[in-house]
C-alpha angles and dihedrals in degrees: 000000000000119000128160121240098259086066095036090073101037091067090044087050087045094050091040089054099040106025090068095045099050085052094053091058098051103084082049092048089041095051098043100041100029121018105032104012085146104054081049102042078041089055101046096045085046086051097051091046089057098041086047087047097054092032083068098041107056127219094282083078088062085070088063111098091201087054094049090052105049084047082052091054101041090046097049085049089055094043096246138151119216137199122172120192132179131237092275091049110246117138116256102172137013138179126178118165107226125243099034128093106226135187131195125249108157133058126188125187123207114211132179124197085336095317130138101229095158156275150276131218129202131194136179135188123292110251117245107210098175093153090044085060089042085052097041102055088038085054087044092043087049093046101053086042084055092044090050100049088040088057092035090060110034101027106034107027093058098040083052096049082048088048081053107042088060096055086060091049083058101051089036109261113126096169098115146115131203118222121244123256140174105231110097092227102048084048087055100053086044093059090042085065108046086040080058098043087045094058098041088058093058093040084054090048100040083052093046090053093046090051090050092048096050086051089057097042084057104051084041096053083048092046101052102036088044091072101043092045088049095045096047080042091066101040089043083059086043092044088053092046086045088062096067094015121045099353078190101074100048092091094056092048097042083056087054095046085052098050088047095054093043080053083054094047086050097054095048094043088058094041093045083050101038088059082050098050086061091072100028092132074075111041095041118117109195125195140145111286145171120245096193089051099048092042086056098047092052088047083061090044097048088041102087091049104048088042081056090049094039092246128160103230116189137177125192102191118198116258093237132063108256117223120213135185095202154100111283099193092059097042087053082051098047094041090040082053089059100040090049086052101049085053092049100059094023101105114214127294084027121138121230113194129190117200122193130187144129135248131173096341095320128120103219126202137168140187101199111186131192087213122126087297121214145285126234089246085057099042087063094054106029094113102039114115119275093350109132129178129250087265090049098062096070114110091241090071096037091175123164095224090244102095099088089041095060090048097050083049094053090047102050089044084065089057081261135132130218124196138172126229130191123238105252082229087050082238113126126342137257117224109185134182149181132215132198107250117232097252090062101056104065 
């Protein structure tokens, strides 16, 4: 049960005050009502009898010796005490028993037509509850040992297993647990410190994938420009010899320097994208564009290149207009990505398709390509940064192994998904992709 700390110390306050003096009452309660019930319910009627007799008789009976004498009696016998005053209040009959310490607890007044003729006390012994005062401060001694053990365990073990929890934050070590309590705010602080050490571990693991990562995009940028800016080194030796030397052979060296240095332009452009493509929920520029139309446009702009490598370029474009709330700068990017990388691995005399439609709210497109496909070790860690399979590695495609991940990335920043399907002859790859129509994102 959960209860918050206010509360908490109230009920402690309330069973400190009334546990103690229950308990005081119970060998009062034990010897009346179970040990000796006759000698009390003998007293009271006795009582009763007494205080009805002199109630009848007026205080001129009081004068009588002999009536003195049988009350005296009848009092001695129930243990009571009995003073007797007149109107004006001066005392006609007492009788007190010696050796006892009484107290009164009864008055009874005597009238006559509405005439005040006096009154009668009456007084018994003071109870002595000894073991009511043994039981009470052993109840009071039990209950503040119970309080304390109760606060200790659910109120300071766990704010010192939180004091030193955070000691541990402090020198690194997030391997702890809180215990559980049952105060609001202690639970509270309890889930404020695993959500904390929650957060800081996968602070501690997001940064140690990042610094991996960047260890990774270093060696890989060395990696890929090592080999262009070597290669272009050593034409651009040969270009300076040719032109003493062999003056033939200057054009086909100078080709070679420029497809070198376009390789170069198209590392650093991915490099320099897929950097962009980690804050793109600031960069992005969304407005209202065309599918159909963007897809077109990127079919003319591929088609000189696929009619130079002999390749069958198609586009079926969907019947309706496609509405899209998105960049358009990015989604070129991301579909141009894909289209440059079916030509890339599409042999001549291949076929690239792009297929465009629309299902339950989704813009759908697809690049099929009738290249070398993919294996189902490829098809796991096609989009991963930098990773490249065995056919990209030839120096004719000469890709960073960026391209699909910047794609996936621009996807995913439009509330999209991109996947990859093998061909079911192994032959090409299907990379297929959804958009959010326009009438979804308000």
């Amino acid at each position: 049960m959960k209860m918050k700390l206010r509360y908490w110390m109230l009920f402690g306050m309330l069973i400190v005050t009334v546990v103690p003096r229950l308990v005081y009452e119970v060998p009062g309660l034990v010897d009346r009502y179970l040990l000796h019930p006759s000698q009390a319910e003998q007293r009271q009627a006795g009582m009763d009898g007494l205080v009805e007799e002199a109630s009848k008789s007026g205080m001129a009976q009081w004068e009588n010796p002999e009536w003195r004498s049988v009350v005296e009696k009848q009092a001695s016998s129930l243990h009571l005490g009995i003073i007797v005053n007149d109107a004006s209040g001066r005392e006609r009959f007492r009788f007190m028993p010696e050796g006892s310490n009484y107290v009164e607890f009864r008055q009874i007044v005597f009238a006559e037509k509405g005439q005040l003729q006096g009154s009668m006390f009456l007084y018994g012994p003071k109870a002595g509850n000894g073991w009511g005062v043994v039981l009470s401060i052993i109840a009071a001694a039990g209950v503040i040992v119970f309080i304390g053990l109760k606060i200790g365990r659910v109120v300071v073990k766990p704010l010192e297993a939180a004091s030193a929890a955070a000691r541990r934050i402090a020198g690194g070590d997030l391997d702890f647990e809180l215990p559980t309590s049952t105060v609001a705010e202690v639970i509270d602080v309890r889930n404020a410190f695993h959500a904390m050490r929650n957060e800081l571990q996968d602070s501690l693991i997001r940064q140690s994938r990042l610094e991996e990562e960047r260890r990774f995009f270093i060696s890989a940028i060395a990696h890929d420009l090592r080999t262009p800016i070597f290669t272009l080194r050593g034409f651009l030796q040969r270009i300076e010899k040719s032109m003493h030397g062999s003056p033939q052979k200057l054009p086909h060296y100078l080709e070679i320097c420029r497809q070198k240095a376009e390789q170069l332009n198209r590392l650093v452009s991915d490099l320099s994208s897929y950097t962009v493509t980690d804050s793109l929920d600031l960069s992005m520029r969304r407005e209202r564009m065309e599918l159909n139309r963007l897809l077109a446009d990127l079919v003319a702009e591929y088609a000189p290149i696929a009619k130079e490598k002999k390749i069958d370029l198609r586009f079926n474009a969907s019947p309706e207009a496609i509405a899209l709330h998105a960049d358009p700068h990015l989604i070129h990017r991301a579909i141009g990505n894909l289209m440059d990388n079916a030509l890339r691995y599409t042999p001549a005399n291949g076929k690239v398709t792009i297929h465009c439609s629309t299902r339950e709210n989704k813009a759908l497109f697809s690049i099929e390509d009738t290249g070398p496909g993919i294996s189902a070790k490829e098809e796991a860690r096609i989009f991963e940064p930098f990773y490249r399979s065995d056919e990209s590695r030839n120096p004719e495609y000469g890709g960073t192994g960026l391209g699909l991940t910047i794609a996936r990335r621009i996807i995913r920043a439009h509330d999209g998904e991109l996947a990859v399907h093998r061909d079911t002859s192994d032959e090409g790859a299907v990379f297929a992709g959804w958009l959010p129509l326009a009438s979804v994102l308000k």
